[in-house]
C-alpha positions as CSV (number, residue, x, y, z in Angstrom):
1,X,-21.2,42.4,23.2
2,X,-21.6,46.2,23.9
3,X,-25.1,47.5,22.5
4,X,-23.5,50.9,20.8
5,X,-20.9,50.8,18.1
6,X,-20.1,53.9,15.9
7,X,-19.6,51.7,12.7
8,X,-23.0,50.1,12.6
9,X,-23.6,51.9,9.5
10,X,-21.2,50.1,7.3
11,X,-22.9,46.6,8.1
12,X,-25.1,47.1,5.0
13,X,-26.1,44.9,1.9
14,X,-25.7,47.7,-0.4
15,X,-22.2,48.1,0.4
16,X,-21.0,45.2,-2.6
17,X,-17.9,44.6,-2.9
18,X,-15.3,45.1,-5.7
19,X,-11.8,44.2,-5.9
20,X,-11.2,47.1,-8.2
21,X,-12.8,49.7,-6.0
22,X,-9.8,51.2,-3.7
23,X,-9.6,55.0,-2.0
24,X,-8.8,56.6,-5.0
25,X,-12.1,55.7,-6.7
26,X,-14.3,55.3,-4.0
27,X,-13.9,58.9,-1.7
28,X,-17.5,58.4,0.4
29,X,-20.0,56.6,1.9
30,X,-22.3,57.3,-1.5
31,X,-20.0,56.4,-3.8
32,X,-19.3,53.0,-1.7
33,X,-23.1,52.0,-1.8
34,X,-23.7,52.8,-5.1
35,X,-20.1,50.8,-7.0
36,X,-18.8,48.7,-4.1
37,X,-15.5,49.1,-2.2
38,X,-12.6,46.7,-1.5
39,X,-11.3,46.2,2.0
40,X,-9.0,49.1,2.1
41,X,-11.4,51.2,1.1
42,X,-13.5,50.8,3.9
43,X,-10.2,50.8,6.4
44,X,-10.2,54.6,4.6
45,X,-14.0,55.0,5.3
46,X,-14.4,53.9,8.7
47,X,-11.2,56.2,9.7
48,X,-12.5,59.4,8.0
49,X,-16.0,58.0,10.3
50,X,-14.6,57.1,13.6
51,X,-11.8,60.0,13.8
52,X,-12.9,62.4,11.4
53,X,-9.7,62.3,9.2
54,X,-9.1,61.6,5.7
55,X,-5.7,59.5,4.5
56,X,-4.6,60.4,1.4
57,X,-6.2,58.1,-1.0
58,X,-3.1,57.2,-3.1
59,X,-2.7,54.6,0.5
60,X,-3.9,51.5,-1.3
61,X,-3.0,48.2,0.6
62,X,1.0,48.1,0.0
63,X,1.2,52.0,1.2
64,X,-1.0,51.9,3.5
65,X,0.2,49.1,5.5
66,X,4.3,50.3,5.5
67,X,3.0,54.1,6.6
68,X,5.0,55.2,9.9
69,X,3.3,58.8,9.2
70,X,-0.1,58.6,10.1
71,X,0.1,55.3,12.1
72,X,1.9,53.4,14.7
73,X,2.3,49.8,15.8
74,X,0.7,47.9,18.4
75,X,2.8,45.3,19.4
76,X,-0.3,43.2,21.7
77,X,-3.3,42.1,20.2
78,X,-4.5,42.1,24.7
79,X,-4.3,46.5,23.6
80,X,-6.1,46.4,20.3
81,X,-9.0,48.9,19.9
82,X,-11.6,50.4,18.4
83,X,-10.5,51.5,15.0
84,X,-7.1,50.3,15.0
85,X,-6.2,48.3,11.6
86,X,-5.2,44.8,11.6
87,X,-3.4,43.6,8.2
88,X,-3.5,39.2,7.3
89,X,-1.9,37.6,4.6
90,X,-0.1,34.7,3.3
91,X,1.2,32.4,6.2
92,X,3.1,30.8,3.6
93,X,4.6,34.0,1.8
94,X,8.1,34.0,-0.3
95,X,9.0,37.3,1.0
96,X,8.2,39.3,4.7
97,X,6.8,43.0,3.8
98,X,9.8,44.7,4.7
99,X,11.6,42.5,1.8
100,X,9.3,43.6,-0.9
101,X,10.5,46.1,-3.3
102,X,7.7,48.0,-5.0
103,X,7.6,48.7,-8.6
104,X,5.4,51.5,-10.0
105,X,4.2,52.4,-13.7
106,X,2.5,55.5,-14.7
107,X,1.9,56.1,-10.5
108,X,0.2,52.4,-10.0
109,X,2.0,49.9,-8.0
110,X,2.0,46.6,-10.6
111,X,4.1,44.0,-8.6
112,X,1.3,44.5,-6.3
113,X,0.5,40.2,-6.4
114,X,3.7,39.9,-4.9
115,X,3.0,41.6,-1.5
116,X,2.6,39.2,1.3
117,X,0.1,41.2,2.7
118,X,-3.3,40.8,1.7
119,X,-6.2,42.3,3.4
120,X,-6.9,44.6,6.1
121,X,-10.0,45.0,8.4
122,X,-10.7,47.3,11.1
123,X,-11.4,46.8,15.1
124,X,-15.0,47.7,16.4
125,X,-13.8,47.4,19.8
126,X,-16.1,44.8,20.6
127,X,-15.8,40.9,21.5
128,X,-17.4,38.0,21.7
129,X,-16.3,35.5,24.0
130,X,-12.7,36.7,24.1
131,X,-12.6,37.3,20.9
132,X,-12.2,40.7,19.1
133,X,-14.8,41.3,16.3
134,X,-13.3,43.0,13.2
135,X,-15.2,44.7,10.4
136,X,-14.1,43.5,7.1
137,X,-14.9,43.8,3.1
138,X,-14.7,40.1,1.9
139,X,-15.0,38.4,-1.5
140,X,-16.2,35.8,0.2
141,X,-19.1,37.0,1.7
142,X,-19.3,40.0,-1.3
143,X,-20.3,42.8,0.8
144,X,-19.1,44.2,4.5
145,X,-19.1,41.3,7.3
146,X,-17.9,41.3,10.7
147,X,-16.0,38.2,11.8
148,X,-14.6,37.2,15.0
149,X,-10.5,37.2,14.9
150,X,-10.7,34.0,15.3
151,X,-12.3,33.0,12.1
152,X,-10.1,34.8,9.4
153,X,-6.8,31.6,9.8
154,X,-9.8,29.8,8.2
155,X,-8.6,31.2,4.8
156,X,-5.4,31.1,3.6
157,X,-5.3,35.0,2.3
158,X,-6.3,36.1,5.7
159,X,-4.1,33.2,7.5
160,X,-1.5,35.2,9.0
161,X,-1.7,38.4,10.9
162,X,1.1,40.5,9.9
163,X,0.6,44.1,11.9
164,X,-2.0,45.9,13.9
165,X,-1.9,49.6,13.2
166,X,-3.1,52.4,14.8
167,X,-3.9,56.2,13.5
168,X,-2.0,58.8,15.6
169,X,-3.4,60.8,18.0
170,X,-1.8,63.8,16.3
171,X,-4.5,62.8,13.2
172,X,-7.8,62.7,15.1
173,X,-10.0,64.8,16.0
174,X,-10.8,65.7,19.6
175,X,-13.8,67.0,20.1
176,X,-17.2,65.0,20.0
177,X,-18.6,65.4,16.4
178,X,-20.9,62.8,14.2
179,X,-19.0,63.5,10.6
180,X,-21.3,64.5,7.5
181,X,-20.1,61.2,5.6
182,X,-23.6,59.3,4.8
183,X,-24.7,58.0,7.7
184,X,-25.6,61.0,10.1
185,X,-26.0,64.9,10.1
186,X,-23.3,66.6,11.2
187,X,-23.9,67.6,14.8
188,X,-22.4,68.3,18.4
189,X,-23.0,65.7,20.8
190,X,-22.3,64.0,24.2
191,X,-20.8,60.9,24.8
192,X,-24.1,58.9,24.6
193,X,-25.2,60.4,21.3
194,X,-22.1,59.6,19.5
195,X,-22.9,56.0,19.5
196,X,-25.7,54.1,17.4
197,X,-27.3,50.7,17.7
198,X,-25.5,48.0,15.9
199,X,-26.5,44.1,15.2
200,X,-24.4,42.2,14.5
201,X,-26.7,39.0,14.6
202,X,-26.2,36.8,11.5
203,X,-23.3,38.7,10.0
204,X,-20.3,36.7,11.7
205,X,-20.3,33.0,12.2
206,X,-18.0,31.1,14.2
């Protein structure tokens, strides 16, 4: 496993996690230590980290996971990386995704139960034997783990991997810069600086 990784600040007990805690209430690092954040709340939170771009927050899970404008499909888990998104759900689903038809109320998506899609974590762009490691917000371990890919067809919300995603080019930004998001000082750097130290001992389990 590599010894840098740019999202070593998310592995943190005082990120909790809440269910009810999506992009539209949680907006930054802060605000996801101090109420707790859901998993696609961090997908938002480690893309506004890793490429210095925030998606809209009304891109809950349903949205986010059917939007052809800020990101594109990778057809090969052998060309996943760093940042890309990959999307589990129900093996055992009634419906695919592109058979869902979304209902909304007052702006808020409330057949939302009936998506087949269920959770979302995001790439590191590390392995371990083989096996790509994927940050993830989890009820079951209540705050943000990282998990080998492997390990997620354990469970059956997480039992089938539906899509990996990944952010345009056209959306990030190019030159070398550590965003002002709760982790580090803003700053221009060089390759070397723009990663930190990350452990991941203890946190996933095989």
């Amino acid at each position: 496993m590599a010894a840098t990784n740019k999202l070593n600040g998310f592995i943190d007990p005082r990120f909790t996690y809440n269910f009810y805690h999506g992009p539209d209430v949680i907006g930054d690092i802060e605000a996801a230590r101090q109420y707790g954040l859901n998993c696609v709340a961090l997908a938002h939170l480690a893309t506004k980290h890793l490429f210095q771009y925030s998606l809209p927050s009304s891109l809950h899970c349903a949205e986010l996971y059917v939007n052809t404008l800020h990101f594109g499909v990778i057809p090969d888990i052998d060309n996943i990386e760093q940042g890309d998104l990959v999307w589990f759900g129900l093996a055992d689903a009634a419906i695919q995704p592109e058979e869902f038809e979304p209902q909304y109320q007052d702006g808020a998506l409330i057949n939302w139960r009936d998506f087949p899609v269920k959770h979302v974590g995001i790439h590191t762009g590390e392995t371990a034997l083989d096996d790509p490691l994927i940050l993830h917000a989890t009820h079951l371990a209540g705050t943000n783990v990282v998990w080998p890919l492997s390990r997620f067809s354990d469970y059956r919300r997480y039992q089938k991997i539906y899509s990996i995603r990944r952010l345009k080019e056209s959306f990030k930004t190019t030159d070398c810069m550590v965003p002002a998001d709760g982790f580090e000082p803003p700053t221009l750097c060089s390759e070397d600086r723009c990663s930190n130290p990350l452990s991941y001992a203890g946190l996933y389990i095989f």
